[in-house]
C-alpha positions as CSV (number, residue, x, y, z in Angstrom):
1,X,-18.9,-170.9,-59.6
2,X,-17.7,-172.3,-62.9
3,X,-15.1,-170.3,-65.4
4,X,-18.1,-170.5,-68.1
5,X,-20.5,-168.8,-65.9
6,X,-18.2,-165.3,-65.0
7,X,-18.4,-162.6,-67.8
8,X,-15.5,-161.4,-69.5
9,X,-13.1,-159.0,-67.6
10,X,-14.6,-160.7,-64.4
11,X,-11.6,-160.9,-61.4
12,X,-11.7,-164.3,-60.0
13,X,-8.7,-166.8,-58.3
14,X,-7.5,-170.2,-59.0
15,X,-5.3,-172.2,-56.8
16,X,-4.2,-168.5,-55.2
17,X,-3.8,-166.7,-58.0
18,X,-5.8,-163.7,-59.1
19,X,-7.0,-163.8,-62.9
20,X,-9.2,-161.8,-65.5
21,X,-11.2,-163.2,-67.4
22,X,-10.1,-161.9,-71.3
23,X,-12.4,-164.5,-73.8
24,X,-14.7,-167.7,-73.0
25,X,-11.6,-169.6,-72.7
26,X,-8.8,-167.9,-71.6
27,X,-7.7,-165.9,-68.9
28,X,-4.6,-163.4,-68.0
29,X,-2.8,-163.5,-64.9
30,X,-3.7,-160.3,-63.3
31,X,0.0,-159.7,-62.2
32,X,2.0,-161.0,-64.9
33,X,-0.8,-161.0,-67.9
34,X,0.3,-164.1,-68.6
35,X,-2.7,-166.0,-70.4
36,X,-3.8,-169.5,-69.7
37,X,-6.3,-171.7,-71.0
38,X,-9.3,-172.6,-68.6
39,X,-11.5,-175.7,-68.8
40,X,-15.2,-174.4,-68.9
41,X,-15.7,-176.6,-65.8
42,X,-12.9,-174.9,-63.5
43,X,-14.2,-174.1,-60.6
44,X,-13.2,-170.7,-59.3
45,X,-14.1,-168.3,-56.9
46,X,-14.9,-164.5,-57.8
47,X,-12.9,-161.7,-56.4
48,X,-14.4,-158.4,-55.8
49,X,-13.7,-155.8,-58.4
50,X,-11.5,-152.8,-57.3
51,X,-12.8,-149.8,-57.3
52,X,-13.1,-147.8,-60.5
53,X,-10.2,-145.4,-61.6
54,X,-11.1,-141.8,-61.0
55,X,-10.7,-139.6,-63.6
56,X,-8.0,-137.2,-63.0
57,X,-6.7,-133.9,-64.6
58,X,-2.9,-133.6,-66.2
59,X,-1.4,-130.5,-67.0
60,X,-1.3,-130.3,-70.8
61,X,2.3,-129.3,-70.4
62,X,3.4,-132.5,-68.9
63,X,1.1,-134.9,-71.6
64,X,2.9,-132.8,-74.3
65,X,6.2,-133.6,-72.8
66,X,5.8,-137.6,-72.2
67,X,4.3,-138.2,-75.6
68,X,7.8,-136.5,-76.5
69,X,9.9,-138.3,-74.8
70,X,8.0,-141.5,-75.9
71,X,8.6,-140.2,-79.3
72,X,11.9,-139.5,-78.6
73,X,12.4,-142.7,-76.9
74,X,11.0,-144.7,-80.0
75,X,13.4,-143.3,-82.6
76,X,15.9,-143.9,-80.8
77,X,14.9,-147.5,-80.8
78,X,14.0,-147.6,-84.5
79,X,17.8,-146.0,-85.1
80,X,18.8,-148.9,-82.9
81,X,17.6,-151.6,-85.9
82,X,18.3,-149.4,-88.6
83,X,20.8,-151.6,-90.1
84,X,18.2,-154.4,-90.4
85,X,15.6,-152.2,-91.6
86,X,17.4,-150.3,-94.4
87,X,16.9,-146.5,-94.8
88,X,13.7,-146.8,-96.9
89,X,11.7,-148.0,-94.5
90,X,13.5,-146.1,-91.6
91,X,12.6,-143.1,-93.4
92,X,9.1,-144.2,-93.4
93,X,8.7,-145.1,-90.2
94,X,9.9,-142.2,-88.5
95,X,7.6,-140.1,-91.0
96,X,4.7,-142.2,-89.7
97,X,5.6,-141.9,-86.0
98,X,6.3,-138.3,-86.8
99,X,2.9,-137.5,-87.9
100,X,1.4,-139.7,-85.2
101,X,3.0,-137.7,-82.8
102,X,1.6,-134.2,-84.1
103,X,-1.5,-135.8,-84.1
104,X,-1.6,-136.4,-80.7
105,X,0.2,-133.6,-79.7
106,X,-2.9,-131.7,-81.6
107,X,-5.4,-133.7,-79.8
108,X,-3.7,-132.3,-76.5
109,X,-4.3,-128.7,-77.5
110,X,-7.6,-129.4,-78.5
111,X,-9.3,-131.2,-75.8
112,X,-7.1,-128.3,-73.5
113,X,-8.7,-125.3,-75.0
């Protein structure tokens, strides 16, 4: 088969390695996600797609306390820079990821209930 003819997100290999087809021309590494540009002509060879991802249940508990500690994890980051950024936008930024945080936190509690 020829790289034009998969559809995108199609699995297929190359010379051993395992790709995904992302756009008409390019592909990512399906390890690394490193992208590389593929001639329409390559010839490649399809691999099967894995199985589809069940959909699981968390405990709203635990989703509530990793978008925290991503929060958490993120400021700490943004203090990190602050130098470079200046406390203007600082200030801003933590307000934004503030308020992205209670909304998600609120999305949690609503799709719980």
């Amino acid at each position: 088969m020829r790289f034009h003819q998969l559809s995108v997100g199609q699995r297929f290999q190359l010379d051993g390695v395992n790709y995904i087809k992302t756009s008409p021309l390019i592909a990512s590494d399906a390890r690394t996600g490193w992208q590389k540009f593929m001639a329409r002509s390559a010839a490649v060879t399809v691999v099967e797609q894995p199985a589809p991802r069940r959909n699981r249940t968390i405990e709203p508990e635990l989703a509530q306390s990793a978008v925290r500690r991503y929060h958490a994890r993120v400021v700490g980051c943004l203090d990190g820079v602050a130098a470079q950024l200046g406390r203007e936008t600082l200030d801003r930024l933590k307000g934004e990821l503030d308020a992205a945080r209670r909304a998600c936190l609120e999305t949690l509690l609503e799709e719980h209930d």
